[in-house]
N, C-alpha and C positions, 0 to 999 in steps of 0.2 A: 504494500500500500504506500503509495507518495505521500512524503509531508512536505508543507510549505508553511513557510516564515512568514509572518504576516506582520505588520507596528499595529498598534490597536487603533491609531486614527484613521489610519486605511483601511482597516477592517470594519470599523464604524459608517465609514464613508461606502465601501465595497460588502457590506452584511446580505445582500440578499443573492449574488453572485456567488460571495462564499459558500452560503447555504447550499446553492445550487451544487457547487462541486463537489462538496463534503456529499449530499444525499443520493445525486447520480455518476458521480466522476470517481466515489470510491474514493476519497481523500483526505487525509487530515491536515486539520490544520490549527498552526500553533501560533496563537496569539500575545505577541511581545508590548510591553512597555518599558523602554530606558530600558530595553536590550534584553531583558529578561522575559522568561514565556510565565505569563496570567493566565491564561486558560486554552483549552485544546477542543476545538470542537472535531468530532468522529462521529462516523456514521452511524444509525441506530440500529442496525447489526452486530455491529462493532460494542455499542454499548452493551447490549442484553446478551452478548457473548461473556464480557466480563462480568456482567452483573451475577451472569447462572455460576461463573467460576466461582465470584468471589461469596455466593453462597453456597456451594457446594464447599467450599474451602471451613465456611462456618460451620457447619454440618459436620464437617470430620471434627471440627475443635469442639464440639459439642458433644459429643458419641465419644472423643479421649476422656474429655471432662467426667463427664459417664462414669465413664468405667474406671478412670482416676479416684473419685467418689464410691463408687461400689468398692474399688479393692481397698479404700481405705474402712470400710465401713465393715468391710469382711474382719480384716486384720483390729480393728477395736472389738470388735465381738469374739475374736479367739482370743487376744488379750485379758477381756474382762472374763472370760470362759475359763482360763487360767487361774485369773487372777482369785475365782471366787472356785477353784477345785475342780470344775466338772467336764475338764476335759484334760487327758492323760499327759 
């Protein structure tokens, strides 16, 4: 996928042009001020590409968390199982 550098007064100036090429032309594009990039507009494919990642991504950290919490909850109950005799 192409990126292009954009200054954000051109891009204020050129905003609906952009749009165009960002939604048909397959394009990102990265929008600078005083040289530095402010925001990246991409296609919205492109976005709900990341978006399923970056929750699929929370989903695994939520399912470790899990099971992080279950093996500790395990290991306090053989603990206190000990702790009060009733297991060998």
């Amino acid at each position: 996928m192409k990126e292009t550098f954009i200054d954000a007064t051109k891009a204020r100036r050129e905003f609906f042009r952009l749009l165009s090429e960002v939604r048909y032309g397959d394009r990102r594009i990265v929008i600078r001020r005083w040289g530095r990039p402010q925001a990246i507009m991409i296609p919205p494919q492109e976005y709900h590409r990341l978006k399923r990642q970056a929750l699929f991504r929370d989903d695994m950290r939520n399912v470790e968390a899990e099971n992080e919490s279950q093996r500790a909850g395990k290991a306090l109950a053989r603990a206190l199982a000990r702790e009060l005799g009733s297991e060998p």
